[in-house]
C-alpha positions in Angstrom: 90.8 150.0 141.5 89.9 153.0 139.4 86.7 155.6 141.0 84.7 156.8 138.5 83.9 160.7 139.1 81.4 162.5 136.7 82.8 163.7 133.7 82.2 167.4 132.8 79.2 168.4 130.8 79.4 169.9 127.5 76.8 172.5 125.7 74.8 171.2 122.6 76.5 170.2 119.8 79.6 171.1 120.7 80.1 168.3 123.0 83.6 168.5 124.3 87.1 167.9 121.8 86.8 167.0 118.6 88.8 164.4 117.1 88.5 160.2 115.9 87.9 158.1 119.1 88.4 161.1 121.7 85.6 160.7 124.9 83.1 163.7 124.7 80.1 163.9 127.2 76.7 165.7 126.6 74.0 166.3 128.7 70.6 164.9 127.5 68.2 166.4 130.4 66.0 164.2 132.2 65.5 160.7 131.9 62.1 158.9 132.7 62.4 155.7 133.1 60.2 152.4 131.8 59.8 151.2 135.6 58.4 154.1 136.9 62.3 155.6 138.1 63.6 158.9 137.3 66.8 160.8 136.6 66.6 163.9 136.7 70.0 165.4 134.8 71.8 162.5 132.6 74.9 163.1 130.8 75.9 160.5 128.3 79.3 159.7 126.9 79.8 159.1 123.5 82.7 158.7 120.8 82.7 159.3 117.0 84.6 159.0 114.2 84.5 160.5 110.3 82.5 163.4 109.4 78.8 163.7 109.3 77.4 164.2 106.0 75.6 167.6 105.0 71.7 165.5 105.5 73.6 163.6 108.3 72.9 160.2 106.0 75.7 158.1 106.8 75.4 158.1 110.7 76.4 154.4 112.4 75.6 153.7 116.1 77.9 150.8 117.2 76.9 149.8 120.3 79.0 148.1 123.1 78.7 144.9 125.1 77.9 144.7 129.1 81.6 145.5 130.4 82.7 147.4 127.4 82.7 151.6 126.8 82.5 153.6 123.6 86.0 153.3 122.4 85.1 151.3 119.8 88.2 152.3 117.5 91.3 153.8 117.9 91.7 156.6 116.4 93.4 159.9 117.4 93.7 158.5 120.8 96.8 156.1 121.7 94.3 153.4 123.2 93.3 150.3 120.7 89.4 149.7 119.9 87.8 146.8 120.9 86.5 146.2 117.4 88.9 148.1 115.6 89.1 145.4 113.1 85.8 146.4 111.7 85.4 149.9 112.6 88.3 152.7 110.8 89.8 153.9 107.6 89.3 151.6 105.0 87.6 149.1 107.3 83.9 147.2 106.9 82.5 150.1 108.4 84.9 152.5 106.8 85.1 156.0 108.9 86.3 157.7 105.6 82.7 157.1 104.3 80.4 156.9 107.3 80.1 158.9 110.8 80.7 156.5 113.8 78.7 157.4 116.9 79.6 154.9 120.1 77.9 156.1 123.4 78.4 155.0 126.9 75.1 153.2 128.4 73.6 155.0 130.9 74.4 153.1 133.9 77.6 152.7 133.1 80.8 154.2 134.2 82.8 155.4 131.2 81.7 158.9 131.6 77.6 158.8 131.4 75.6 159.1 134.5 75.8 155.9 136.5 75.5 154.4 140.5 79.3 156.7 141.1 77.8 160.0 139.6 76.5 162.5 142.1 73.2 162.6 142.6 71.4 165.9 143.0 72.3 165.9 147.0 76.2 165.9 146.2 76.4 162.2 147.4 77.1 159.5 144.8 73.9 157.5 144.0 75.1 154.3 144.9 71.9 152.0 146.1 69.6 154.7 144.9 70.4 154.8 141.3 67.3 153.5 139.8 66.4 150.2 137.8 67.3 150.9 133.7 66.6 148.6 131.3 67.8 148.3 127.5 64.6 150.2 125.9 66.0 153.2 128.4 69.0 153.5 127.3 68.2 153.7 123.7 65.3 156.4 124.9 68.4 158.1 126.2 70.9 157.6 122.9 67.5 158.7 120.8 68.1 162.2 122.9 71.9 162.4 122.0 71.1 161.3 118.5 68.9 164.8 118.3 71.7 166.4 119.7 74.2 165.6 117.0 71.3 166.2 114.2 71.0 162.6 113.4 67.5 162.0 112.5 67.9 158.5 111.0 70.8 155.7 111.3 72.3 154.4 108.1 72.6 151.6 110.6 72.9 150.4 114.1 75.1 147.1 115.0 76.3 145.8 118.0 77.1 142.1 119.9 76.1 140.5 122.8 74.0 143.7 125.0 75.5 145.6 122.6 72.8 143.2 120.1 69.8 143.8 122.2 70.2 147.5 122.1 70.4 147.2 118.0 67.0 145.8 118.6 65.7 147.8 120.2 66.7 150.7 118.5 64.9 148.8 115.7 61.7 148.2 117.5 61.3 151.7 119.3 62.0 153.8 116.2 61.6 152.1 113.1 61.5 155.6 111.1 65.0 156.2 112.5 66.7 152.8 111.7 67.2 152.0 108.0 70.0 148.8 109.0 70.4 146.7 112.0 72.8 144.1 112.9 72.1 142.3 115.7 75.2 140.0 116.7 75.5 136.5 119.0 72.2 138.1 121.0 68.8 136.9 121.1 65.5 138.3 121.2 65.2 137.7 124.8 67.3 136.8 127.8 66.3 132.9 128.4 66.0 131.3 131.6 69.6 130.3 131.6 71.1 133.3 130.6 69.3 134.6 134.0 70.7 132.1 135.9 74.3 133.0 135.0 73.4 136.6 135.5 71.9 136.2 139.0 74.6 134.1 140.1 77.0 137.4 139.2 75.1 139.5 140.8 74.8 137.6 144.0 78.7 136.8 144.3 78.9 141.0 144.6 75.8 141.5 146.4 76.9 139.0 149.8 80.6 140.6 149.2 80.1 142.4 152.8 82.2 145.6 151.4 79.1 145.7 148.9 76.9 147.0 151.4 74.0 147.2 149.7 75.6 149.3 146.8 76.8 152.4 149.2 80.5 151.7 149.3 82.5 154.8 148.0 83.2 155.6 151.0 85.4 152.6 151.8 86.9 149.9 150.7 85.1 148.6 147.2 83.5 144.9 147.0 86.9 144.2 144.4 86.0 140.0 145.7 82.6 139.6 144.7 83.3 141.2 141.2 86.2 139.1 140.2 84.0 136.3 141.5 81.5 137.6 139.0 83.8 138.5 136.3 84.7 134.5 136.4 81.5 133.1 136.3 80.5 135.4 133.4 83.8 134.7 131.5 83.3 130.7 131.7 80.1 131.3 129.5 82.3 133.5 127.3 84.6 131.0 126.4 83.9 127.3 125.4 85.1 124.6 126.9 86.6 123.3 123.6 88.8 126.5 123.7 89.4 126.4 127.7 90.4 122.6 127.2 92.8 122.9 124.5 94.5 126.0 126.1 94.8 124.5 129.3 93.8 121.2 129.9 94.6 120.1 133.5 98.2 121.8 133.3 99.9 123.7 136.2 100.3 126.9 137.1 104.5 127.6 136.7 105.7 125.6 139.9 102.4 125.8 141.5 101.1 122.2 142.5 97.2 121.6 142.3 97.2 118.1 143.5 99.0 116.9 146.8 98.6 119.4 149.5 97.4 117.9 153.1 95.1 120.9 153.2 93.0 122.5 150.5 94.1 125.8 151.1 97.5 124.8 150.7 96.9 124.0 147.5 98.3 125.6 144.1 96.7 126.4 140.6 95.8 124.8 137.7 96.3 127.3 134.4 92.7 127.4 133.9 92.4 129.1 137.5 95.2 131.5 136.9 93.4 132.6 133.5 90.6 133.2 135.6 92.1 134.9 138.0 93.9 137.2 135.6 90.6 138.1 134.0 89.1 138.9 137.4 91.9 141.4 138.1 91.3 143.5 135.0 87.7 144.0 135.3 88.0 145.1 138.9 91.4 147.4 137.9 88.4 149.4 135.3 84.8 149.1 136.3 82.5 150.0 139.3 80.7 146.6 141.0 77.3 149.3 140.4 77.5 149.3 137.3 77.8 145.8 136.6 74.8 145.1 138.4 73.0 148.0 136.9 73.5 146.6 133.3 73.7 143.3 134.1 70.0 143.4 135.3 69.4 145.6 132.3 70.1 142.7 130.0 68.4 140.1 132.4 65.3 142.3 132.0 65.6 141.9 128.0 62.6 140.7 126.1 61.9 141.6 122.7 57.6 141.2 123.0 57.3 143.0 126.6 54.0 144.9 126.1 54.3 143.9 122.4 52.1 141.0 122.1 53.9 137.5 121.0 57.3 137.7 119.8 56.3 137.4 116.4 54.2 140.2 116.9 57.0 142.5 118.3 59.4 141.0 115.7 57.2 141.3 112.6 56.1 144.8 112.8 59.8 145.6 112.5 61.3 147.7 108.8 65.1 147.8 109.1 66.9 145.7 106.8 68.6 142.9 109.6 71.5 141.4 109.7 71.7 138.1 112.4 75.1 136.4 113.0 76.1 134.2 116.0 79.1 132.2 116.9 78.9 128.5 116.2 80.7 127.2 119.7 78.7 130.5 121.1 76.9 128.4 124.7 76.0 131.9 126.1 73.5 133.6 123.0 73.3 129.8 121.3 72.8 130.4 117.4 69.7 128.5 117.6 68.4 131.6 119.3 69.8 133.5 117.0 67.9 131.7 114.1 64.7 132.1 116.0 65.5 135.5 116.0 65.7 136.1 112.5 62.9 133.6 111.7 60.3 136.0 113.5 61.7 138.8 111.6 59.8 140.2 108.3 61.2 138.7 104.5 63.8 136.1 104.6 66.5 136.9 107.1 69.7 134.8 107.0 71.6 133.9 110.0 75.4 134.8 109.6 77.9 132.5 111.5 81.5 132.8 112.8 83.3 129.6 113.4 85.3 129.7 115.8 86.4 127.3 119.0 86.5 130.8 121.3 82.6 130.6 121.8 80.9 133.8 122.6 83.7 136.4 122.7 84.6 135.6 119.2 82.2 138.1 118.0 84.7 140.6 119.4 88.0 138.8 118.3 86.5 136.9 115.2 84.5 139.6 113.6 86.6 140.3 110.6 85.0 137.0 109.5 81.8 138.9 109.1 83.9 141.6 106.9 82.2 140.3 103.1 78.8 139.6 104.7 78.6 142.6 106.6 79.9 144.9 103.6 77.6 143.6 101.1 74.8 143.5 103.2 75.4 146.7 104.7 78.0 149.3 103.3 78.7 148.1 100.0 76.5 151.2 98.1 
């Protein structure tokens, strides 16, 4: 599995290479932290692509989802985008015409300060890295945002966390958010969407090489991820899609019925997929960091310290944009629709049909190509 070392910091503006899609970190100072926590010297890692115009007007923030990082496109680079069908030359949000600005949550462990940095005593933070939630992180994007002379967002999208973030970037600084698309993510994390989470995080906590979040010394808790990876990626997929890809099939020559003792047993497909996804999630990111963000988007709620929801939601400017995905049984779209309802004017909901449920707001997008343009970046 791949460590995660601090990246190197960069001065100011000049935040490491230039170039579409190429990893540049900056540091942002301290960080105080909605809890009560602290960090005292936070780097953040960002990507961008296009030029910023002379009065820095057509700046997007595309924010990323819990496991994702900031390579939201390809560009220069040789690695493909996660939403590179919406994001690029010529694209919905066309980098010939607008500055794209992706940045690595804090937390995280593509390059910004996270549980595998070092902390100020030269040992990685590990069980000490403090709680974060969402309205954090986008205090800390609002301090790279400065750096890069951005003083207002042509507009902010993003799916899933990458959705609540939006939000909140459109709650905390309404002078500074003139657009915000919030895709298949709610206002709030519900009850069951906590369940799911805590059930992740307790398949890496009670891995024993866990302990307690101080592991890079040894070997890394690689079992209670994947367990987590597969529990989070049944609610990413529906069971529509999962039984018409699999169905009770085997595995090659494997045999899943007939063994005299369980463990004997073989695989269906449906296990095998989830294996698979398992081993790529632990092959790029740190067990910390998962439960750093993942309690970051359990801790979601549009009206904390805001009154009702309606209150939070209706004192809101930016124009909003509200899709979900129709077989979506993570973010339902009736919470989506609740969203927009409790938002100011008459705010459609958007839908992507699809049978891949929630993940098709990553490979479905391009559905929201016309919407999205007209609404958006059409003018």
């Amino acid at each position: 599995m791949t460590t995660y070392p601090p990246a190197p910091l960069y001065p100011g503006n000049d935040a490491g290479p230039s170039g579409d899609g190429l990893l540049r970190v900056a540091p942002i100072g301290p960080l105080f932290l909605e809890t009560g926590g602290e960090l005292p010297d936070v780097q953040l890692a960002f990507e961008t692509w296009g030029e910023l115009d002379r009065d820095a007007s057509n700046a997007v923030l595309v924010q990323h989802a819990l496991t994702g990082s900031s390579h939201v496109a390809r560009g220069a680079s040789e690695e493909e985008g996660w939403w590179d069908s919406l994001v690029g030359p010529g694209r919905t949000v066309d980098t010939d015409r607008f500055f794209v600005v992706s940045i690595n949550m804090v937390g995280g462990c593509y390059g910004s300060t996270g549980p595998a940095s070092l902390a100020p005593d030269g040992a990685p933070w590990g069980s000490r890295f403090p709680f974060v939630t969402i309205r954090d992180s986008v205090r800390a994007e609002a301090l790279l945002a400065d750096l890069l002379g951005i003083e207002r967002w042509h507009s902010v999208l993003g799916g899933s966390m990458g959705g609540a973030r939006a939000l909140e970037w459109a709650l905390m600084y309404p002078d500074r958010v003139e657009r915000c698309a919030v895709i298949a993510c709610t206002a709030a994390s519900s009850a069951e969407q906590i369940a799911f989470a805590q059930a992740q995080l307790q398949a890496i906590r009670l891995d024993p090489a866990y302990r307690g979040g101080d592991y890079y010394d040894g070997p890394l808790p690689e079992a209670g991820l994947g367990l987590a990876r597969r529990i989070a990626h049944i609610t990413y997929r529906s069971e529509r899609e999962l039984e018409a890809r699999f169905g009770r099939a085997e595995q090659d020559a494997e045999q899943p019925f007939g063994a005299v003792l369980p463990s004997h047993r073989g695989r269906y497909q449906v296990e095998s997929y989830l294996d698979h996804q398992a081993e790529k999630l632990v092959d790029r990111f740190d067990a910390n960091s998962y439960v750093i963000l993942t309690e970051a988007l359990m801790s979601h709620d549009a009206a904390r310290d805001r009154g009702s929801l309606d209150d939070a939601l209706g004192a809101a400017t930016s124009k909003f944009f509200i899709a979900a995905v129709d077989t979506d049984r993570l973010y339902f779209p009736v919470q989506s629709r609740r969203l927009a309802e409790g938002l100011p004017g008459n705010v459609p909901l958007h839908l992507i049909t699809s049978p891949v449920g929630h993940d098709a707001f990553l490979t479905q997008i391009h559905q929201l190509d016309d919407q999205l343009r007209t609404a958006f970046f059409s003018s």
